[in-house]
C-alpha positions as CSV (number, residue, x, y, z in Angstrom):
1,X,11.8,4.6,24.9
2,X,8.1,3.9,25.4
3,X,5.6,5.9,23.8
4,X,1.9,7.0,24.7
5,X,-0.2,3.8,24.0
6,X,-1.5,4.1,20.3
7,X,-5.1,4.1,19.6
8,X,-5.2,0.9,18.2
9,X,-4.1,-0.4,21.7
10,X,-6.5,1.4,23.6
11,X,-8.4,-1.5,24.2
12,X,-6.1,-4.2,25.9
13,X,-8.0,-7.5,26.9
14,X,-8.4,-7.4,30.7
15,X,-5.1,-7.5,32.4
16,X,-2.8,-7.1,29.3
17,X,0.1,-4.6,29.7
18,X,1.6,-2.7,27.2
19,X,5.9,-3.0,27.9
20,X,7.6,-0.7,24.6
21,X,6.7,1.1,21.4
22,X,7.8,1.7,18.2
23,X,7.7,3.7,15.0
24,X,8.5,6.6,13.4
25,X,8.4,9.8,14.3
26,X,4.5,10.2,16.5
27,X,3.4,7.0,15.3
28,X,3.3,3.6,16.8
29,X,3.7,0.7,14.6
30,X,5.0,-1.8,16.6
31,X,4.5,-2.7,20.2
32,X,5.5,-5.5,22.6
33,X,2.6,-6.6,24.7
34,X,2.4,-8.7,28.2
35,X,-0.4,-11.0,28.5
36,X,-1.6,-11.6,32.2
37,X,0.4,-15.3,32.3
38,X,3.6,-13.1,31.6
39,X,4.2,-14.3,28.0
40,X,5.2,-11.6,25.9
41,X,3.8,-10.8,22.2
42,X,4.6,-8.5,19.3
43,X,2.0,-6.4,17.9
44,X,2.5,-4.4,14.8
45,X,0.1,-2.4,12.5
46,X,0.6,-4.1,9.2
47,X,-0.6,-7.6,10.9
48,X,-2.5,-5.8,12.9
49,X,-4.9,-4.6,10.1
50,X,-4.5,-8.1,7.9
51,X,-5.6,-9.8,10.8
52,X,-2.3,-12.1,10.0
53,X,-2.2,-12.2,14.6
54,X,0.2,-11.5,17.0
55,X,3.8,-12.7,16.9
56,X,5.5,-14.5,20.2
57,X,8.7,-12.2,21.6
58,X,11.4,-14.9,20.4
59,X,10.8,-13.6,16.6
60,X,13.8,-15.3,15.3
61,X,13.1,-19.1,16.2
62,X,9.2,-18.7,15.6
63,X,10.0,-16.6,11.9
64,X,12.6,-20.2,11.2
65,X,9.7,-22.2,12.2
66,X,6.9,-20.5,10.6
67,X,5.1,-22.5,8.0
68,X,2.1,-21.4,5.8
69,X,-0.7,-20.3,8.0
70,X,-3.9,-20.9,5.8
71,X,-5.3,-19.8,2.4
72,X,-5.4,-16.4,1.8
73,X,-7.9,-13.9,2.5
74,X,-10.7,-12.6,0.0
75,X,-9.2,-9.2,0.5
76,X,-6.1,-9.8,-0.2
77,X,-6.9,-11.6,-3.3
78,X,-9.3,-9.0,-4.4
79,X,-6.6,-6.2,-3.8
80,X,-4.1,-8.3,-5.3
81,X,-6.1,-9.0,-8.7
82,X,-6.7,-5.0,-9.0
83,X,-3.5,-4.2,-8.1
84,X,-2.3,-6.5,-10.5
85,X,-4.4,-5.9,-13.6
86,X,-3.7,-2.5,-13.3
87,X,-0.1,-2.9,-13.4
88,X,-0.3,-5.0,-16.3
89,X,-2.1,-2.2,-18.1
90,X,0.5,0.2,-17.3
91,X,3.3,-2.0,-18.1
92,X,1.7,-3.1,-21.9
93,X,1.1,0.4,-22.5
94,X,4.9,1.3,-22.2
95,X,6.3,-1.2,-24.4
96,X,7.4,0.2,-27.4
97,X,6.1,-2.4,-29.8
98,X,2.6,-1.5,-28.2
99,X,3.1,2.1,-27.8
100,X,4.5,2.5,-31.0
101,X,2.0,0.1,-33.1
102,X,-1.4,1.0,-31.2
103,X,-4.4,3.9,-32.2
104,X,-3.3,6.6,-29.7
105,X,-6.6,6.7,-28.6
106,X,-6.5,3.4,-27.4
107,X,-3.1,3.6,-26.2
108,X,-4.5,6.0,-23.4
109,X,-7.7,3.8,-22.6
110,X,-5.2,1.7,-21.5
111,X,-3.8,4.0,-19.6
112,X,-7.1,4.8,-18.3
113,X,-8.2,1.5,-17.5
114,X,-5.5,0.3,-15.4
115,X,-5.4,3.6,-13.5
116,X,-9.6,2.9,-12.7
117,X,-8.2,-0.6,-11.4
118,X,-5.7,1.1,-9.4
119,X,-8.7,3.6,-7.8
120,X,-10.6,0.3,-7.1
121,X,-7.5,-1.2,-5.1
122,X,-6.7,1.4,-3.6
123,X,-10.5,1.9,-2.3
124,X,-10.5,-1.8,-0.6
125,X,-7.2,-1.0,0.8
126,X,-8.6,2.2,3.0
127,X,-11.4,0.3,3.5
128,X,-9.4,-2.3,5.0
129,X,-7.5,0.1,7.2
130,X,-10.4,1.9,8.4
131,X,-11.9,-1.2,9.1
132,X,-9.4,-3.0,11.2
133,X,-9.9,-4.5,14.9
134,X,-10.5,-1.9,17.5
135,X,-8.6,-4.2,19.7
136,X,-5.3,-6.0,19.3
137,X,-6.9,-9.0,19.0
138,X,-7.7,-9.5,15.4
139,X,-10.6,-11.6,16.1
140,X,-12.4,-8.7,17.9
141,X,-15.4,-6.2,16.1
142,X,-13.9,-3.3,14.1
143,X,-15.3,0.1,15.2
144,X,-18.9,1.4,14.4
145,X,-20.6,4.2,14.3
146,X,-20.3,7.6,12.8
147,X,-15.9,7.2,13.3
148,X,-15.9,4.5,11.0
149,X,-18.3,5.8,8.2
150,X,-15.8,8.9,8.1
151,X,-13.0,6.6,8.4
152,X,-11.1,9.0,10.6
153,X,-8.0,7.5,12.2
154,X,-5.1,10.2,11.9
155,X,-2.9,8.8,14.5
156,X,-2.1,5.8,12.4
157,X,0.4,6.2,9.5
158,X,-1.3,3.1,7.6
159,X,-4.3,5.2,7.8
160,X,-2.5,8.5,5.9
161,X,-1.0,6.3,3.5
162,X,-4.0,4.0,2.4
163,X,-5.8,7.6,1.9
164,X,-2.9,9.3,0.0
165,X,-2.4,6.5,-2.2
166,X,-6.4,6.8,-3.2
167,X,-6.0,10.7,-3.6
168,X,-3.0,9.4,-5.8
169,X,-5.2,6.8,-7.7
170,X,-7.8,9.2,-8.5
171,X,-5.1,11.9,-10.4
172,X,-3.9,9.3,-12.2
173,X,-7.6,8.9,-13.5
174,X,-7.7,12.4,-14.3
175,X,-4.5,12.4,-15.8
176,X,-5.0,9.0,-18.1
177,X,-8.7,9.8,-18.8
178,X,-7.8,13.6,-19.8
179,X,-5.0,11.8,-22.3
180,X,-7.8,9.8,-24.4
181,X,-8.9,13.5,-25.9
182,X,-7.3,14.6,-29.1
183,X,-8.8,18.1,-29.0
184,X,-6.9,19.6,-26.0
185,X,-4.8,22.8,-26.4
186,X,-1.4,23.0,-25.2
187,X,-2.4,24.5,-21.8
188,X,-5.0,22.0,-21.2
189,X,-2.5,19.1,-21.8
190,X,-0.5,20.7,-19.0
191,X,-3.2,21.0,-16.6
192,X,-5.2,18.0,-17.3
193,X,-2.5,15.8,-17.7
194,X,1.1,16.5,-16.7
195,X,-0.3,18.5,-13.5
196,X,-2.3,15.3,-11.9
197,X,-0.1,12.8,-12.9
198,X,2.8,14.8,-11.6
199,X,0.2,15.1,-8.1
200,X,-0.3,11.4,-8.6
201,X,3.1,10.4,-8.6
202,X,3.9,12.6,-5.9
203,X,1.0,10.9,-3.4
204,X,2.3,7.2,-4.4
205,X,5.9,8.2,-3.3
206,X,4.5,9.7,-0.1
207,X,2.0,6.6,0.5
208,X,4.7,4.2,-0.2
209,X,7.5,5.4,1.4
210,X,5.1,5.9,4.6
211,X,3.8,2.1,4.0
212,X,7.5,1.2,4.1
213,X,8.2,3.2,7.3
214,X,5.8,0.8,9.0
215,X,7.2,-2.0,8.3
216,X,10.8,-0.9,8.7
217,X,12.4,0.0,11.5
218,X,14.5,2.6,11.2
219,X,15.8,4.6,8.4
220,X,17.8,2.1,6.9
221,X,17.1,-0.7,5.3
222,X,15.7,-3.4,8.1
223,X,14.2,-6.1,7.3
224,X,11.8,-8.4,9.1
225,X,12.1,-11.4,6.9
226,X,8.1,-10.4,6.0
227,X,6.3,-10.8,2.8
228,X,4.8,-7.5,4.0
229,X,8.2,-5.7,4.1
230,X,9.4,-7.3,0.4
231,X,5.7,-5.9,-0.9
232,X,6.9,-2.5,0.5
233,X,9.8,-2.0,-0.9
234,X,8.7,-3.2,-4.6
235,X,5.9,-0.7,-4.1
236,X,8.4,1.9,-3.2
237,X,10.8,1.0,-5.9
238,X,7.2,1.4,-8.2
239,X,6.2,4.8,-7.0
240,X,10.4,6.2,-7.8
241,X,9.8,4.7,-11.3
242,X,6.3,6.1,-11.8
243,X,8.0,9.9,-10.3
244,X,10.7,9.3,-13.3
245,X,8.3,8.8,-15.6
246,X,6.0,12.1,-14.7
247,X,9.1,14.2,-15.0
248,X,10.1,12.7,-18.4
249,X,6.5,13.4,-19.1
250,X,6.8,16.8,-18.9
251,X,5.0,18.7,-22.0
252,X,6.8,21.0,-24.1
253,X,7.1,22.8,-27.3
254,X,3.9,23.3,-29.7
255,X,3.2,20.2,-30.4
256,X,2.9,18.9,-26.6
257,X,4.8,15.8,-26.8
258,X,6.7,14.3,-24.2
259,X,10.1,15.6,-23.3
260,X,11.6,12.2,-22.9
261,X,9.2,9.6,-24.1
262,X,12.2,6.6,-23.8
263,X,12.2,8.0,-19.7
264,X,8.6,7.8,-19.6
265,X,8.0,4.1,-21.4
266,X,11.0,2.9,-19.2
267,X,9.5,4.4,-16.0
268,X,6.3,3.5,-16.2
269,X,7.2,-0.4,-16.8
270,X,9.6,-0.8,-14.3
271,X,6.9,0.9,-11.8
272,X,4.2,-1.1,-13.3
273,X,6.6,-4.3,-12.9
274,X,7.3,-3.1,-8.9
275,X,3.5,-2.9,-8.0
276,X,2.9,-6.5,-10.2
277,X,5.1,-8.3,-8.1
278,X,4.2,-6.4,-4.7
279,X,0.6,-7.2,-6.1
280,X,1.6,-11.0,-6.4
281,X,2.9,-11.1,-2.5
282,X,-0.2,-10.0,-1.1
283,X,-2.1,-13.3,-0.9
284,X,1.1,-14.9,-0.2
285,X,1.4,-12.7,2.8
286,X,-2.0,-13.6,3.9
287,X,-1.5,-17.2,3.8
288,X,2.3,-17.6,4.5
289,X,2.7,-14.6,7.4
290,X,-0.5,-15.7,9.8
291,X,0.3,-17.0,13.0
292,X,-0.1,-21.0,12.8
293,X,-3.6,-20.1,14.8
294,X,-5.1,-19.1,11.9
295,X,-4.6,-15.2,12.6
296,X,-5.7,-15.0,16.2
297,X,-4.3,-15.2,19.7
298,X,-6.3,-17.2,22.5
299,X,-7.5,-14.8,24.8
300,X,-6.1,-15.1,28.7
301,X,-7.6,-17.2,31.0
């Protein structure tokens, strides 16, 4: 069933036609596009916004053929680094030789550290969505104006989950930063530390499993044979872990400790260990998932 166009599509080159839609529920997150010498071309948003170009109709013969396309991009390396680090952070400061053998204080600035790394990624990644092509042609200008200093783009689900996953990041902050003090009461360990990374881990799982709706199609499981679908399911595996480990986190008793502190070392590195890998993919994506043009698509005529 087509859909109305999206918003990203709003502005066709001159005698393209939009033929079907897809995506979950309002949003459009793949699209099959006529250009005016009746080729046909997939568009979709996650390519869309990586500037990784648009895909010919027979997917399956050009996906077998598909070599690497270039290097990757500075963005994706830069995103990939953060990403990265912070996961490391996360996963050191789980394992029980370090958890067990390290100054609590410092334990937590570890904590804290990665989860400023994670803010930081998560910042060039709404960038980067806010900032994508206001055409389907990834070569063409990104929006200006007073729309793309408020970064307002609602009816695109990359858009809610790039800015959930930063609301996310920024808990976690709160949460890890609130965790290097030695001096908080019982109350104020609930509030400033269990409540945001409970918030946090919430936001990642809705971020990631709406990052993993736009690449999938369809409920189930679906891939497309992209990088960009294997980095969204690691991430979604990550943000389940992460939502273990908040609940194990939970404070209780007197003395505040965690309820289940092998639940919260065990969730946090396998989460940590899901957003490392997915962190890995994403320059690999950029260079091995571009069209062989380098990202773009000649324009007609």
């Amino acid at each position: 069933m087509t859909k109305t166009t999206p918003s990203a599509l709003s502005r066709l080159p001159e005698g393209w036609r939009v033929l079907r839609t897809w995506g979950p529920a309002s949003f459009v997150t793949h699209a099959l596009l006529e250009r005016p010498d009746g080729t046909q071309v997939e568009w979709n948003s996650r390519r869309h916004r990586k500037a990784l170009g648009l895909r010919g109709s027979e997917a399956r013969r050009q996906r077998r053929q598909e070599r690497w396309g270039g290097r990757p991009s500075a963005m994706s390396w830069w995103m990939g680094a953060l990403f990265g680090l912070g996961a490391i952070c996360f996963a050191v400061g789980s394992v029980p030789i370090y958890f067990d053998n390290i100054d609590p204080g410092f334990l937590a600035g570890t904590f804290f550290v990665g989860s400023i790394l994670f803010t930081s990624a998560g910042y060039l990644q709404f960038h980067e969505t806010v900032h994508a092509p206001d055409s389907v042609l990834p070569g063409s200008p990104a929006q200006h104006g007073l729309r793309a200093l408020i970064g307002w783009r609602p009816r695109r689900i990359d858009w809610w989950a790039a800015l959930i996953q930063l609301v996310g990041t920024v808990m976690f902050n709160v949460s890890t930063f609130a965790a290097t003090r030695s001096d908080l009461s019982l109350d104020q360990s609930r509030h400033l530390i269990w409540a945001p990374d409970i918030g946090g881990s919430i936001c990642f799982l809705v971020a990631s499993w709406l990052a993993y709706a736009e690449v999938n199609r369809g409920i189930l499981p679906r891939s497309d044979r992209s990088t960009g679908w294997r980095i969204a399911v690691l991430n979604l595996g990550g943000s389940v872990a992460f939502g273990a480990a908040a609940i194990g986190a939970r404070y209780v008793g007197s003395a505040g400790d965690p309820a289940n502190v092998s639940l919260v070392n065990l969730g946090t590195f396998v989460g940590a260990v899901g957003f490392l890998v997915g962190a890995a993919l994403l320059p690999v994506e950029s260079a091995k998932d571009a069209s062989p043009s380098g990202g773009r698509v000649a324009s007609p005529g």
